[in-house]
PLY file of the C-alpha trace (Angstrom):
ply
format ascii 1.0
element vertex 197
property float x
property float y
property float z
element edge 196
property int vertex1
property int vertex2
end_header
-15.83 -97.64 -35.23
-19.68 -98.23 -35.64
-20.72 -100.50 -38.49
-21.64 -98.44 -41.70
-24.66 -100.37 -41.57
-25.61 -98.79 -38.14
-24.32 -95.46 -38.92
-27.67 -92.77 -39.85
-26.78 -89.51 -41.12
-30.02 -88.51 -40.42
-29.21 -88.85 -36.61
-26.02 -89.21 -36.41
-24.15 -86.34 -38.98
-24.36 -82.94 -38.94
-22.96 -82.51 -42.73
-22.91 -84.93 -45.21
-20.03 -83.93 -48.35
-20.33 -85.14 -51.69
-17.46 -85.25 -54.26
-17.67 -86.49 -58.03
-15.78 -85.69 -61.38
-16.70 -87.68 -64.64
-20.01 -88.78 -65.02
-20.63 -87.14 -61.17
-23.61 -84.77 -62.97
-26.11 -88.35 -63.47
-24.85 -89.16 -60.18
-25.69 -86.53 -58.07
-28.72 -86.05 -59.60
-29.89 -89.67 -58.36
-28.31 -89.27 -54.91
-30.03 -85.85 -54.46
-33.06 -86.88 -56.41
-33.77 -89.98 -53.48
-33.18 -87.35 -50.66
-36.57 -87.11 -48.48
-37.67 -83.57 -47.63
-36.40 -83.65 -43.99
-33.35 -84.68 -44.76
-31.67 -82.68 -41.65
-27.69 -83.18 -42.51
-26.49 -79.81 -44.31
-25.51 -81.24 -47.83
-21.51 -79.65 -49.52
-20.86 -80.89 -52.76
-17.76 -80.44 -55.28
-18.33 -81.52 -58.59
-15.30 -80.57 -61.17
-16.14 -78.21 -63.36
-14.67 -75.84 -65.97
-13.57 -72.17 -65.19
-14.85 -69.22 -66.81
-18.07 -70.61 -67.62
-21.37 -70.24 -65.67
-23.02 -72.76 -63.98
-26.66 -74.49 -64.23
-25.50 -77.05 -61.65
-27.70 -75.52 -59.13
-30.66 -75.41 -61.36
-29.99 -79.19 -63.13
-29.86 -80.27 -59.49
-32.19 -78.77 -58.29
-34.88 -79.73 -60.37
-35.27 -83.08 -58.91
-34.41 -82.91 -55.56
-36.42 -82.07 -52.71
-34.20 -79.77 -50.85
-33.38 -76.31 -51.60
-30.25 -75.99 -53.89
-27.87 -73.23 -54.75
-24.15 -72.35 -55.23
-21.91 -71.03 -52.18
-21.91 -67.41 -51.32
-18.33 -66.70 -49.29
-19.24 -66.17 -45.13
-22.47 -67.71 -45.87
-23.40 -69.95 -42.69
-23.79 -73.89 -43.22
-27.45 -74.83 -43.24
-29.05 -78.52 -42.29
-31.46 -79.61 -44.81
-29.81 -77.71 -47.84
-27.31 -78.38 -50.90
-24.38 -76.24 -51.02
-22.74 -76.58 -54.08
-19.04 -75.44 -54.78
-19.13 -72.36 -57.64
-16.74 -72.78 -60.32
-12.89 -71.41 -60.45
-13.14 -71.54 -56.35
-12.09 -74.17 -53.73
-15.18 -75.12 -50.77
-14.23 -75.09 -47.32
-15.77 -75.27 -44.11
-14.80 -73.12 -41.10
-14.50 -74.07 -37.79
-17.04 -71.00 -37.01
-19.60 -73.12 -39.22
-19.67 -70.89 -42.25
-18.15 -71.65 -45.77
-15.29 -69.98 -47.47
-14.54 -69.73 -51.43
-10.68 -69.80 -51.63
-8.78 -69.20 -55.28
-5.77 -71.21 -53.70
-4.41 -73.43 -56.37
-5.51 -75.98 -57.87
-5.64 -79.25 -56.41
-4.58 -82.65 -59.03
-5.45 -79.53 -61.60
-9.08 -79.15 -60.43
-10.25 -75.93 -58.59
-13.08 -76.35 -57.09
-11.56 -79.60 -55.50
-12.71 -82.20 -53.48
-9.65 -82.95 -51.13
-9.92 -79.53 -49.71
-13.65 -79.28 -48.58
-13.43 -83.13 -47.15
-10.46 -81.91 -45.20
-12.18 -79.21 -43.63
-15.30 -80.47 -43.37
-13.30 -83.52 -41.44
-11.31 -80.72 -38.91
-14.59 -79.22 -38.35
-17.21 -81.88 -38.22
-15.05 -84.90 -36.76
-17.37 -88.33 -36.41
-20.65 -86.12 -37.31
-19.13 -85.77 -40.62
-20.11 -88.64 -44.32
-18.45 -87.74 -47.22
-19.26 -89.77 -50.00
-17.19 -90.10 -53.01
-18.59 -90.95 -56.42
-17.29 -91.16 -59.84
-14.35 -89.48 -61.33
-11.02 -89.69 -63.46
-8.53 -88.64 -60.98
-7.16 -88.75 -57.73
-8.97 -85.96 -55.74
-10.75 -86.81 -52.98
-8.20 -89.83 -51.44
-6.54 -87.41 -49.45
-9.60 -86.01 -48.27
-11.60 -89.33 -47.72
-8.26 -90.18 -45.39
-8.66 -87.32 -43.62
-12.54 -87.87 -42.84
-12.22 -91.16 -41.70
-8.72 -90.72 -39.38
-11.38 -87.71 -37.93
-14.26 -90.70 -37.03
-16.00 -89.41 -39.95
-18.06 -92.13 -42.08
-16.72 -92.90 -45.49
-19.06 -94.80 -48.21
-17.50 -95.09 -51.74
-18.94 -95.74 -55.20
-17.90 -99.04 -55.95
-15.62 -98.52 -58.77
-17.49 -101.39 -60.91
-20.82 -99.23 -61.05
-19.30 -96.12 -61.43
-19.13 -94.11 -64.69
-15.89 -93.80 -64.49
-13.70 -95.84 -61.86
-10.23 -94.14 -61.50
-11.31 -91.76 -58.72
-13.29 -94.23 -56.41
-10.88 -97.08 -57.02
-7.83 -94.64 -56.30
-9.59 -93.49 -52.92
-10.49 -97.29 -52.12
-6.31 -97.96 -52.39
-5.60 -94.71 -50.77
-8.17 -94.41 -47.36
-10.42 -97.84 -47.49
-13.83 -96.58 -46.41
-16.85 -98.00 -44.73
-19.06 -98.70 -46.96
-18.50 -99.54 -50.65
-21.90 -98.99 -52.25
-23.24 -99.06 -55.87
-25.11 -95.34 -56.30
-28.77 -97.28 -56.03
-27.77 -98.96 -52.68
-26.69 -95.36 -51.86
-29.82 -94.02 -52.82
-31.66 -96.27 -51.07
-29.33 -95.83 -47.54
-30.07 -91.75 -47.73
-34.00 -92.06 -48.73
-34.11 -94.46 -45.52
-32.81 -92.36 -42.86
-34.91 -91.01 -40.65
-34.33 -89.24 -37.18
0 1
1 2
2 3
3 4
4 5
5 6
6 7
7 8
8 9
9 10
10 11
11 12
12 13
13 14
14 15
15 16
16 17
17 18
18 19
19 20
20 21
21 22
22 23
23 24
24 25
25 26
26 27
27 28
28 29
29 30
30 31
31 32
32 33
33 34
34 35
35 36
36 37
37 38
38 39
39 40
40 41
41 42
42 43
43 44
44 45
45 46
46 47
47 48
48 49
49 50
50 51
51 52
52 53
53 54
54 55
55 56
56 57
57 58
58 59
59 60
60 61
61 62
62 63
63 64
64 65
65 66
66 67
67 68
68 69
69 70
70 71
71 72
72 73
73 74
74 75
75 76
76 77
77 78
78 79
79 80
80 81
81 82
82 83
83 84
84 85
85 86
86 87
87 88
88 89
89 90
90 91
91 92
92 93
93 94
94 95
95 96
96 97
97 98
98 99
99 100
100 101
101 102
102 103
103 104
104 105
105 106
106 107
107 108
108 109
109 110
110 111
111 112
112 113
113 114
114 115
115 116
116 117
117 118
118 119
119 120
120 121
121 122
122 123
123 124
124 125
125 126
126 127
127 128
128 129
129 130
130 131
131 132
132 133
133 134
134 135
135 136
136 137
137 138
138 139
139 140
140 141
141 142
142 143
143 144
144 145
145 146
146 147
147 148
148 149
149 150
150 151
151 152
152 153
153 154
154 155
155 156
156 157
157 158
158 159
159 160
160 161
161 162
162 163
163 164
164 165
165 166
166 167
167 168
168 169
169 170
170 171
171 172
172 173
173 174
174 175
175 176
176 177
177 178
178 179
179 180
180 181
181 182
182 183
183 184
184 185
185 186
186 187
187 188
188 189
189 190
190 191
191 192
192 193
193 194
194 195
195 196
């Protein structure tokens, strides 16, 4: 497998997927916020969030980051150079077609949207042009999912659990899946704002 330090998403992913729980709101707002404006990779993103409220993810996010942001639409196509973000109340997947589907399946470790499912089908469909990076949380979601990215040849960087809000989620996948990388969010920062084609 090639080095994490070698590996570019800019050249060498087509998607990059982003999960967080706890503390994930600060998070992805300084991962998104060091994105430069070509940033080619399409961007998927699961944050947990509460059903039956509405969201100002898209708009909180949005507000610093260079690329366009906005919330799934179901059969929308995946687009480089965007953030997709999962809606609340509804899983994120990607099809092997290349568009995105909302699914009401269960819940996954009691979250819904859940991490574990869009890594898994953003691994199926995406293979060794896949990242996922998983940030901070409280649970388990996500191991399962980070598993199946890197079994896939996907690239797997993980908060390291000592820098993270909250370290149950990235310490759990760390146990669970290993990963390539284990980066505090600055040196993750710094990784994305340096790629370039």
């Amino acid at each position: 497998m090639t080095p994490s330090h070698e590996f570019n998403p800019q050249r060498d992913a087509d998607a990059v997927v982003l999960g967080a729980s706890a503390g994930g709101v600060q998070a992805l707002q300084a991962l998104l916020g060091a994105l430069p404006a070509g940033f080619a990779p399409a961007l998927l993103v699961v944050l947990h969030l509460s059903p039956g409220r509405e969201s100002r993810l898209a708009e909180l996010l949005g507000a610093g980051c260079a690329l366009p942001v906005a919330e799934a639409l179901d059969k929308q196509p995946v687009r480089g150079g965007t953030v997709t973000l999962a809606p609340p109340d509804y899983h994120l997947l990607v099809e092997p077609d290349l568009t995105l589907a909302l699914s009401v399946d269960e819940p996954v470790l009691f979250s819904r949207p859940a991490i574990d499912p869009l890594f898994e089908s953003a691994a199926a469909t995406y293979g060794p042009r896949l990242l996922a990076l998983l940030l901070t949380g409280a649970s388990n979601d996500g191991s399962a999912g980070l598993a199946a990215v890197r079994a896939r040849g996907g690239q797997a960087w993980v908060q390291d659990p000592s820098s993270a809000s909250v370290p149950t989620m990235p310490a759990a996948a760390l146990a669970h899946a290993g990963a390539d990388a284990v980066l505090t969010l600055d040196d993750m920062c710094r990784r994305l704002a340096a790629c370039t084609k």
